[in-house]
C-alpha positions in Angstrom: 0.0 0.0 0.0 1.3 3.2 -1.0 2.9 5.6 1.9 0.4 8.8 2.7 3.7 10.4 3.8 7.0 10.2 2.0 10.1 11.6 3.9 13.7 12.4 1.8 16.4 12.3 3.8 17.2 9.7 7.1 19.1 12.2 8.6 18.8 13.4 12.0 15.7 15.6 10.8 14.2 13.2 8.4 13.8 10.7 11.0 12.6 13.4 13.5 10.2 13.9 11.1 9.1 10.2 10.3 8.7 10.1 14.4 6.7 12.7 14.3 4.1 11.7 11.5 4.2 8.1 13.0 3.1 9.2 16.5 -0.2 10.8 15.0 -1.1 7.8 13.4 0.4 8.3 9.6 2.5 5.8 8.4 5.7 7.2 6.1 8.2 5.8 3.8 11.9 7.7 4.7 14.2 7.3 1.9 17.7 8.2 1.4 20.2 8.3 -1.2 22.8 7.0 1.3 22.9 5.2 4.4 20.8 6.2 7.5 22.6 9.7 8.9 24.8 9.3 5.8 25.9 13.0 6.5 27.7 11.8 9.6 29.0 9.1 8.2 30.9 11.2 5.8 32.6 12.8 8.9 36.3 12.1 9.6 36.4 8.5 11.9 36.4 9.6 15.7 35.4 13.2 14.5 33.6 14.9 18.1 30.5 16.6 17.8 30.6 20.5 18.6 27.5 20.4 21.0 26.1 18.1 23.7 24.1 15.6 23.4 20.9 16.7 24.4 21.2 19.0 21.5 21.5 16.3 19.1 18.7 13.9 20.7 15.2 12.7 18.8 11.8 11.5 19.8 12.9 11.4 23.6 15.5 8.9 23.1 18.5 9.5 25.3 21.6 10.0 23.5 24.3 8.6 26.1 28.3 9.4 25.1 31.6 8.2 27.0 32.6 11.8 26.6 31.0 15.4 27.3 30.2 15.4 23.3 29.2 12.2 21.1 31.8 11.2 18.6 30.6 10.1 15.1 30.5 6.7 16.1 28.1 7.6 18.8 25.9 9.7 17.0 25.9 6.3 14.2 25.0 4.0 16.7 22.0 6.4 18.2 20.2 7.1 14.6 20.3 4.0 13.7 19.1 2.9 17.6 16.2 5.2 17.1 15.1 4.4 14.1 14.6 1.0 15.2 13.2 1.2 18.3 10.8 3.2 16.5 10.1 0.9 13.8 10.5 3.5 10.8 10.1 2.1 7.7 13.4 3.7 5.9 14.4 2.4 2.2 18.1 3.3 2.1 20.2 4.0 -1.2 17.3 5.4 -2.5 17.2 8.8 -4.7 14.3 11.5 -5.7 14.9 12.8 -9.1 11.7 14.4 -9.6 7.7 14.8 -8.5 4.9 16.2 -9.8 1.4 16.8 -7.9 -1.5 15.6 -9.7 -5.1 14.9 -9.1 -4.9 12.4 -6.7 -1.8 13.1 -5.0 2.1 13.6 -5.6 3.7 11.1 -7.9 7.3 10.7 -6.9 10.0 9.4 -9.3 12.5 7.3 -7.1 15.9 5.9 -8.7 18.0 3.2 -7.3 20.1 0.5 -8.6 17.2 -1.6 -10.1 16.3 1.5 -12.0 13.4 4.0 -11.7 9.9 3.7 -10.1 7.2 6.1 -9.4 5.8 6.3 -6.1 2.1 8.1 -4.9 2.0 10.1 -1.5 0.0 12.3 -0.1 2.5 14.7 1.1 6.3 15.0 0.1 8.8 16.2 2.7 11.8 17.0 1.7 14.5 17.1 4.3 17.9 16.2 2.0 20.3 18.7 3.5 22.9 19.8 1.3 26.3 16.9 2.2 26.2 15.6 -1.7 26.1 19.2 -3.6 29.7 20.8 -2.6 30.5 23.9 -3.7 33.0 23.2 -6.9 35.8 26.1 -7.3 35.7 24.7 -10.9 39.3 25.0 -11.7 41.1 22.3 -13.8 42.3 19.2 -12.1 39.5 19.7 -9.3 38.4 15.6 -10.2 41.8 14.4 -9.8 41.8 11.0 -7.7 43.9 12.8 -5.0 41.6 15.6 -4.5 38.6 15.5 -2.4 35.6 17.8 -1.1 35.2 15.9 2.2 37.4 15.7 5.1 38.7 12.0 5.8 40.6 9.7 8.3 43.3 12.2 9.1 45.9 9.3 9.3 45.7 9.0 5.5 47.5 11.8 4.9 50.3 10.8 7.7 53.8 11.8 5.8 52.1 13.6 3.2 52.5 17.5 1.5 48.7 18.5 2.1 46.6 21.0 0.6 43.1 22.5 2.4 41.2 24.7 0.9 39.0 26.5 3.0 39.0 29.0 6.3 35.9 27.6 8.2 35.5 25.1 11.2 36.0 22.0 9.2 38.9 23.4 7.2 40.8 24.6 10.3 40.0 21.2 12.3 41.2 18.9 9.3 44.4 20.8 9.4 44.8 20.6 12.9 44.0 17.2 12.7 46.0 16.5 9.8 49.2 18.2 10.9 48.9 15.9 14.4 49.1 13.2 12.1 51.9 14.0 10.8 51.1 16.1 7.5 52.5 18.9 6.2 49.6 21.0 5.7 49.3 24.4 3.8 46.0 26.5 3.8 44.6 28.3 1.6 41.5 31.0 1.9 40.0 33.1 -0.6 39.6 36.1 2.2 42.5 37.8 4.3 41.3 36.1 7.8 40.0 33.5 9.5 35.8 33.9 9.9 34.8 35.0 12.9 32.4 32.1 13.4 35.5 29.7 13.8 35.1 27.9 17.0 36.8 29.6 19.9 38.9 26.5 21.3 39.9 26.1 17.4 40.9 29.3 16.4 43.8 30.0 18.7 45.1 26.2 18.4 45.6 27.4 14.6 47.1 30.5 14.9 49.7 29.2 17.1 50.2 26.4 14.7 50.8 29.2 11.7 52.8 31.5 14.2 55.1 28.9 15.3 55.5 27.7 11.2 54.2 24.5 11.8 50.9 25.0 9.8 51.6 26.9 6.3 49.0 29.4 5.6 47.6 31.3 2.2 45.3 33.7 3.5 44.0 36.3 0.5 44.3 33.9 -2.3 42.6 31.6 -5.1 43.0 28.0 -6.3 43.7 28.8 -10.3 44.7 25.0 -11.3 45.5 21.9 -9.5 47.6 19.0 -10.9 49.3 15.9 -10.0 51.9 17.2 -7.4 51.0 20.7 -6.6 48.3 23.5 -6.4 49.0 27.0 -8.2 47.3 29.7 -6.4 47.1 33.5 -7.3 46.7 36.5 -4.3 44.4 39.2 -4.6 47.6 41.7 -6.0 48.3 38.9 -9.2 50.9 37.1 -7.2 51.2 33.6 -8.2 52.5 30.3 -6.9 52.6 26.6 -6.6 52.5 24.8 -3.5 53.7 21.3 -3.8 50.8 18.5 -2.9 50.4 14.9 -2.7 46.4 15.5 -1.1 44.3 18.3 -1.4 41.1 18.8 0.0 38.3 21.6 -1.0 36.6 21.8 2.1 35.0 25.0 0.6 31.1 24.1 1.4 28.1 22.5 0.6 24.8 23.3 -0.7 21.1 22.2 -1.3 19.8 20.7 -4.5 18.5 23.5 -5.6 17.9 22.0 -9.4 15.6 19.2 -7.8 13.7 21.9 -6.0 13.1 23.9 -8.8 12.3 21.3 -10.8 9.2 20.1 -8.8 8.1 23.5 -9.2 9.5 25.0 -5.6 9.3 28.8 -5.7 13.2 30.2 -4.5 14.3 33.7 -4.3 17.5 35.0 -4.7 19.1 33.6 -1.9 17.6 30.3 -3.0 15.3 30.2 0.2 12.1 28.2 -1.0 8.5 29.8 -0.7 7.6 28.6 2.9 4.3 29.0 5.4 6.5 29.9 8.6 4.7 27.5 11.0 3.6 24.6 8.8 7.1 24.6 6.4 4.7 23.9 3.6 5.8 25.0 0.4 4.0 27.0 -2.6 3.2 23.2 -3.8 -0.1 22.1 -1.5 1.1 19.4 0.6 5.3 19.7 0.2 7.0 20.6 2.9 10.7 21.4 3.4 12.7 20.5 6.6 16.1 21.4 8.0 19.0 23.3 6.2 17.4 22.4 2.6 14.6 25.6 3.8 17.1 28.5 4.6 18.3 28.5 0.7 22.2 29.9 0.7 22.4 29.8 4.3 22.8 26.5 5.3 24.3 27.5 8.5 21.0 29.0 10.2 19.6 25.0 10.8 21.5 22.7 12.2 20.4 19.4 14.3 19.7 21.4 17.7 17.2 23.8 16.0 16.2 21.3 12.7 15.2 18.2 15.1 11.9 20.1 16.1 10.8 20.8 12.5 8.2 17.2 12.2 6.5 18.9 14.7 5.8 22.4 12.7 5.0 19.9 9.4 2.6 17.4 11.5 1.7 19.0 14.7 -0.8 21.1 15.5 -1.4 24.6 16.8 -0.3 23.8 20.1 2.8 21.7 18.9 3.9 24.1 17.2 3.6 26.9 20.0 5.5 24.5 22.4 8.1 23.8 19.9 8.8 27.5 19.1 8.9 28.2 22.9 11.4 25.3 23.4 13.5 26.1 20.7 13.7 30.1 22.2 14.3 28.6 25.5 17.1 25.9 24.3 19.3 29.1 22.3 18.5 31.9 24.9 21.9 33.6 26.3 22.7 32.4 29.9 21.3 35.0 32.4 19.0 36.4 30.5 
């Protein structure tokens, strides 16, 4: 029997969101075009979440850690815990290339490794997130089989002349983490600093590490080429150079699959932000509804799990769901002493 609720994305959201349409008495299909949380799984091994675990908790399931913060592995072992203590019926490797509403419902075009099929639901949310689109510099030699847009087992690099592109959190923590495993690492940042939003415990770890020449860094320039055993790079002024590399990784961002969206017929404006009721996250399509970082457009940095996890309540909920989740949420990210 065909699902009355079809969820994209088993993600931290998506399945917050399959919770929360299973506890009202719906029953949805989750898909995903990975694995369950396959986000996290992309993460470095032993990579440590930057907030608690509270933060990061679904469905009133207890998210218990060795440490003050859950590693990856931890956060792998509680999805997928959740999930099936809660019986969600998720279909894994699993892709959404398209949907159209009709008459009697929204016809879904799913593709997997059997092929294509067409699905009926009676509502779509899409809650994706943005880990498979990065943002491409779209220089040559960017495909290159030692080049990659994901951070990875640090230890892999161990001996290694290595390349980061990039002047956020996961940029500065890869080279931390990289140079500890014995890398040479060189940065490289398109703007003249470091971004203010760089976590405070990480920020003056890698300033020391550039200070005391341990850590080589490019602020104010561009990747023009990359090629077999080095990356050439051009400042602001027209200097150019090459800095010799045996990995290099664009850890310059990710972003939502805007294309899909617009192809269903999702209104975006210029910041790509789709057309969204505020309380129900219902799109300009009758019964589509967006979910997580996939409905701030550009900037995917204003959702996150902590606020995200609430969002099946605002889709399925009613009024006074919704009220309490907004109150929690204001309550969860209010300023101590206030």
């Amino acid at each position: 029997m065909p699902p009355t609720v079809l969820i994209v994305g088993a993600g931290p959201i998506g399945l917050a969101c399959g919770i929360s349409a299973e506890r009202r008495g719906l029953d949805p299909l989750l898909i995903d075009a990975g694995p369950i949380a396959s986000s996290i799984v992309r993460y470095p091994v032993g990579l440590g979440f930057f907030t608690t675990p509270e933060r990061l908790e679904i469905g009133n399931h207890p998210l218990v850690c060795a440490g003050a913060k859950p590693t990856r592995e931890e956060a792998l072992k509680y999805y997928r815990g959740v999930a099936r203590a809660e019986e969600l019926r998720i279909r894994t490797y699993v892709r959404l290339v398209g949907a159209e509403r009709r008459g009697d419902g929204i016809h879904c075009v799913l593709r997997h490794r059997l092929g294509e099929e067409t699905l009926r639901c009676d509502r779509l949310v899409i809650a994706t997130g943005y880990f498979d689109h990065p943002n491409r510099l779209d220089v040559p030699g960017e495909d290159l089989p030692h080049v990659s847009h994901y951070a990875d087992e640090p230890h892999l690099s161990a001996g290694l002349r290595v390349v980061i592109v990039g002047g956020k959190n996961s940029a500065v923590e890869h080279a931390l983490n990289c140079f500890r495993a014995g890398a040479r690492v060189a940065m490289v940042y398109r703007r003249k600093e470091l971004r203010p939003t760089v976590k405070y415990w990480l920020r003056p770890d890698i300033e020391n590490r550039i200070k005391a020449g341990e850590i080589e860094a490019r602020w104010g320039y561009r990747v023009t080429a990359i090629q077999n055993d080095q990356v050439a790079i051009e400042g602001g002024w027209g200097k150019e150079e090459q800095i010799p590399a045996d990995r290099v990784y664009l850890l310059t961002g990710f972003h939502p699959d805007f294309e899909l969206f617009r192809s269903i017929g999702i209104t975006l404006d210029d910041e790509c932000r789709p057309a969204l009721n505020p309380e129900t996250l219902e799109t300009n399509l009758p019964g589509v509804h967006m979910a997580g970082s996939v409905s701030s457009g550009r900037n995917i940095s204003e959702v996150f799990i902590e606020n995200g996890r609430y969002d099946g309540e605002k889709i399925f909920g009613d009024r006074a769901s919704r009220t309490a989740v907004s109150e929690r949420i204001r309550s969860e990210h209010r300023p101590v002493g206030e």
